[in-house]
N, C-alpha and C positions, 0 to 999 in steps of 0.2 A: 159669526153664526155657525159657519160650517166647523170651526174648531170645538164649538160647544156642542155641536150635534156631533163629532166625533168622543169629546172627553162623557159624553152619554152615553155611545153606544159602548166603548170602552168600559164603563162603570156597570152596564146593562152586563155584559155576557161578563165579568168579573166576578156580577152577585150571582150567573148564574150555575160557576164552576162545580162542579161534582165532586173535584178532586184536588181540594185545596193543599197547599205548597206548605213543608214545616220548615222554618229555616236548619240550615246546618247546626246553629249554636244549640239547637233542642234535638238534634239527633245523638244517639249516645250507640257507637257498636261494642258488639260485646263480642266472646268469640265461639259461645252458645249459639247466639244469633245465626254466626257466618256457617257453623255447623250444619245447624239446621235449614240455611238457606240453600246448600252445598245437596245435603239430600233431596230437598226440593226440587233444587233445576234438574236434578240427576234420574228423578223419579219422572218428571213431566218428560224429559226426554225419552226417556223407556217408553214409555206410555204411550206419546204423540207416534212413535217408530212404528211399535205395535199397532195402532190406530192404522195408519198409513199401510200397513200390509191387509186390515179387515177392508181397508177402502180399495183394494185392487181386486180384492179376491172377490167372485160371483157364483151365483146359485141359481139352479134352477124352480122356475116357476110353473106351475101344473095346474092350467084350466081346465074346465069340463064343460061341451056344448053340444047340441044334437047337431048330429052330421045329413045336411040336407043338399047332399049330391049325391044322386042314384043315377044318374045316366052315364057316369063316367067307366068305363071298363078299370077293372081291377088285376095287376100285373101279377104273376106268380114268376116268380124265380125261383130256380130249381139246379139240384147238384148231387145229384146224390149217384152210389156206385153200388150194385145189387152183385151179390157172387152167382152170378150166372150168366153165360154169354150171350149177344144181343139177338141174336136169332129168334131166342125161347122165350122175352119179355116184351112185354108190351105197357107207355105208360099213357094215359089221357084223363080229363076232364069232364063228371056230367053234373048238369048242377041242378037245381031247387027244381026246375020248370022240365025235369030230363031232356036238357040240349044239352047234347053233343058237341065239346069244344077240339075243333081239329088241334093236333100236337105237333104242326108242322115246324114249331118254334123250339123242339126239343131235338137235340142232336145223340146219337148212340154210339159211343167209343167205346171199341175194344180197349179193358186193361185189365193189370193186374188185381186183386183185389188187396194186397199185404204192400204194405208202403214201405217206402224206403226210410234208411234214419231220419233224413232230415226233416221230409213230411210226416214221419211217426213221432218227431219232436215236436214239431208245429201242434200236430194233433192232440197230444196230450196238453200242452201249454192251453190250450180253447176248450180243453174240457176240466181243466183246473181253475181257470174263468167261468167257465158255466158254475161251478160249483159255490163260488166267491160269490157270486151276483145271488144263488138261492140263499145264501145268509148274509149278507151283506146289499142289502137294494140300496142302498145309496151309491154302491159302484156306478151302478148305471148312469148318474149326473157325472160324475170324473169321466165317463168314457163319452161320457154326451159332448163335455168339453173339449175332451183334449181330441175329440173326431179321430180315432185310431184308425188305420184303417186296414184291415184284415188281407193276411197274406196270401196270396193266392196257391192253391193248391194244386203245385203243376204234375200231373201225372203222363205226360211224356215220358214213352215209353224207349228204351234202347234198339237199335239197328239190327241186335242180336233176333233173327231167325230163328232162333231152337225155342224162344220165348214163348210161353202156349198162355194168351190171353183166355185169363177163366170168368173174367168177371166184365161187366157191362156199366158203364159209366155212362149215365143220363142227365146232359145239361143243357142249361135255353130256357126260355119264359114263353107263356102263355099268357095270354089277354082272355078273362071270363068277366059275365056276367057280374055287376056286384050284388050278388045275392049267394045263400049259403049252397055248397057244393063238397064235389067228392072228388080231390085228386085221386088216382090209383096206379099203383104198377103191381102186374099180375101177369100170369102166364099168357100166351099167344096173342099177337095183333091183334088190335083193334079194327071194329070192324061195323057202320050204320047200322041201325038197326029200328022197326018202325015204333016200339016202344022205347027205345034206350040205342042200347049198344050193346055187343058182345066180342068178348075174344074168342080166338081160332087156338082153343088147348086142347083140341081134341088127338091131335099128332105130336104132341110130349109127352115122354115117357114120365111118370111121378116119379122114376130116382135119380132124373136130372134135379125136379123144382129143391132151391135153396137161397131161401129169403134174407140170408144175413144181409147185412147191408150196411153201409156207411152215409151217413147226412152231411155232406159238407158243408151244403149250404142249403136254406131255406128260407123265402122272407117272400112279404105282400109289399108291392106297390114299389117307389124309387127307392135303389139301390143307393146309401149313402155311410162315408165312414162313421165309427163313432157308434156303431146302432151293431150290437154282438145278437142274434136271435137265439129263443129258448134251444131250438132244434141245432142249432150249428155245431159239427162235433160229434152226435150223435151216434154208438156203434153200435149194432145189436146182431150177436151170434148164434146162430139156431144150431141144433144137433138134430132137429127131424125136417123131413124135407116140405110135411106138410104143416107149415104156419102161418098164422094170421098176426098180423102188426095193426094195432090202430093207434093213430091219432087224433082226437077229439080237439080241435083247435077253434082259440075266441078272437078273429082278428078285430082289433083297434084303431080306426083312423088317427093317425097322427099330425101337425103339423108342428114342425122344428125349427126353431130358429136360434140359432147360437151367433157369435161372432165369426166362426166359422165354415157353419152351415144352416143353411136357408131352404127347408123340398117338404114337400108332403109325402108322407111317408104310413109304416102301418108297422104298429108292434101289434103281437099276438101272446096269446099262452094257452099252454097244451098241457092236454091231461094223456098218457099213454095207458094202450091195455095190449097183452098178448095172449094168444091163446094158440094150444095145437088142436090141428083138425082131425076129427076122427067121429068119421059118422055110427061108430059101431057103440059107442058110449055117448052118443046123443049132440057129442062139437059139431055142429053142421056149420058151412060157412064154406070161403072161398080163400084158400092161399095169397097170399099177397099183403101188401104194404099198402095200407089204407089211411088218407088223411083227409076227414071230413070235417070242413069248414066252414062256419059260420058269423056273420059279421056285425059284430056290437052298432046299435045306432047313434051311441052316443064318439064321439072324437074328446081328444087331446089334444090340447095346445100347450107344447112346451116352448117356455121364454127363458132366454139368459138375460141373466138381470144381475146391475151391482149395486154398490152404496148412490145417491146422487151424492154429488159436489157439494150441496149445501148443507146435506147432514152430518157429510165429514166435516164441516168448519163446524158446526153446531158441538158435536161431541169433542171436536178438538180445543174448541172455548171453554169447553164444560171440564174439562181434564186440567188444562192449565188453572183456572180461575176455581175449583175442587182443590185441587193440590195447594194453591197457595193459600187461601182459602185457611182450610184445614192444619196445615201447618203454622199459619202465621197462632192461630185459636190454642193449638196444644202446646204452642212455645210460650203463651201468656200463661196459660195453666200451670207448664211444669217450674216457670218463672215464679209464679205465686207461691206454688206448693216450696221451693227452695226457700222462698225468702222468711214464709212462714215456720220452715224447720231453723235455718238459721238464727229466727228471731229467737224463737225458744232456745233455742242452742245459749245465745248470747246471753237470755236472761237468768238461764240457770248456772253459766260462770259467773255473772254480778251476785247473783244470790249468797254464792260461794264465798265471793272475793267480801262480802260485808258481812260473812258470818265469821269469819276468817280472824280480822285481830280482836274481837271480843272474846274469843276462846284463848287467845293469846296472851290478853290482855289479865284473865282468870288465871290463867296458867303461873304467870308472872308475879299475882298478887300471892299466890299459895307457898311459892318456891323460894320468892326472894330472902335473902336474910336479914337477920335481926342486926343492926345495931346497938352497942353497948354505951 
């Protein structure tokens, strides 16, 4: 019994073969065939290679959701170098509600304002970047990846004494409000005040003020590689001493997540305006580098993301089983189309060959001689 229940189940998955067996005596190679099989594996191998590099390679993915945390303070970082020395400037924070954010987190270093080679290298390379990213935004996902991380712009100054610091370098973060506000640096300390705040410019001379300035760095919220800001790099040279600098800025809640790096974070984009002051022709306004900011409610969620596993196998099934596929269909075709020129071929020599000794045959009747 159990031998008959096996010669069943034997006969069972035999009838149920998909891909039944031809003996060797009915296979016939040809060397078309091997040709064309030769191209086949050679293609499928290219292909599956190529396949395998789309399946490593990853892209960024970009959601959109309302950002519903307002109680959390929002970090500003800050680096910027004004050509004038630290005495005569003053920078701070007032925001939507006019509070006052103390600037105890901003430090003021005497330096130079004209950089050295190396940082004049650096400098340009970040603003041949910034350029790249205004016509190319997809840079942005490559720098997302590879999390670059920006080199620090050391302005340590030399031992040398005779060196006359002209310029004021202002760095450090500040913690405000998340709600829209008004960085600034402008003439004289800062100073309470029961409406707002004011500065103490009333003891600078206006052929000290000179707003040129350098943006090394600028950016909202964790400081992380991989993330270049519009502003970074930024140079702007005055030739009068009374001007105005704005920044019109739309900061972006972000949150990032790469294989790399994991932080909440904040892109922005900035619209710039400048203008000289000159109350005699109607410029009314206040000297100073102004960047007034405002905070989009909606967030970003960027995700790095790749192929799954299983759709690599899917299209790599799809590629092998295509190709062979394909190839086995056009080798029957160009097989047919031969044999059909052949045939003709062959029956237009028979034609020949049987028109062949009855013209011969005439020829012979005409030519032969007479006997007598």
């Amino acid at each position: 019994m159990r031998r008959l229940n096996k010669k069943k189940a034997l006969t069972l998955m035999k009838e149920l073969d998909a891909f039944p067996k031809v003996p060797e005596s009915y296979v016939e190679s040809t060397a078309s065939g091997g040709t064309v099989s030769l191209i086949a594996f050679s293609l499928m191998a290219v292909l599956a290679f190529l396949e395998f590099f789309v399946y490593t390679n990853t892209w960024m993915r970009y959601e959109y959701e309302v950002d519903r945390d307002f109680t959390s303070k929002l970090k500003i970082n800050v680096d910027i170098t004004v050509a004038m020395k630290c005495q005569y400037v003053g920078a701070d924070v007032l925001d939507l509600a006019d509070t006052m954010v103390a600037s105890d987190g901003l430090i003021y270093e005497p330096v130079n304002f004209e950089l050295s080679p190396p940082q004049r290298l650096w400098h340009m390379t970040l603003q041949h970047i910034q350029e790249r990213l205004r016509v190319e935004h997809s840079l942005q996902d490559v720098i997302f990846k590879s999390a670059i991380k920006a080199a620090p712009l050391d302005q340590t100054q030399s031992d040398d004494s005779s060196t006359v610091l002209t310029a004021c370098r202002i760095h450090g973060h500040l913690y405000v409000n998340k709600v829209a506000g008004n960085f600034h640096i402008t003439i004289g300390k800062s100073i309470p005040h029961p409406r707002g705040h004011a500065h103490l410019a009333a003891l600078v001379n206006h052929d000290i003020y000179n707003f040129s300035h350098r943006i090394d760095h600028l950016s909202f919220g964790e400081a992380i590689p991989g993330l270049i800001h519009p502003l970074d790099g930024t140079e702007k040279i005055s030739a009068n001493p009374n001007h105005m600098f704005q920044y019109f800025i739309t900061i972006v809640p972000t949150k990032l997540n790469t294989y790399k790096v994991s932080a909440d974070t904040h892109q922005y984009s900035v619209t710039e305006r400048e203008r000289v002051i000159n109350h005699a022709v109607g410029s009314h306004g206040v000297s100073g580098i102004f960047m007034k900011y405002d905070i989009n409610s909606l967030m970003v969620r960027v995700t790095e993301q790749h192929m799954p596993f299983w759709q690599f196998l899917v299209r790599l099934c799809g590629i092998v089983g295509g190709i062979f596929t394909t190839t086995g269909m056009l080798h029957g075709i160009i097989g047919f189309l031969v044999d059909v020129v052949c045939c003709r071929f062959h029956m237009g020599i028979y034609r020949r060959l049987k028109e062949t000794p009855l013209d011969l045959q005439a020829d012979g009747e005409t030519t032969a001689p007479t006997q007598s």
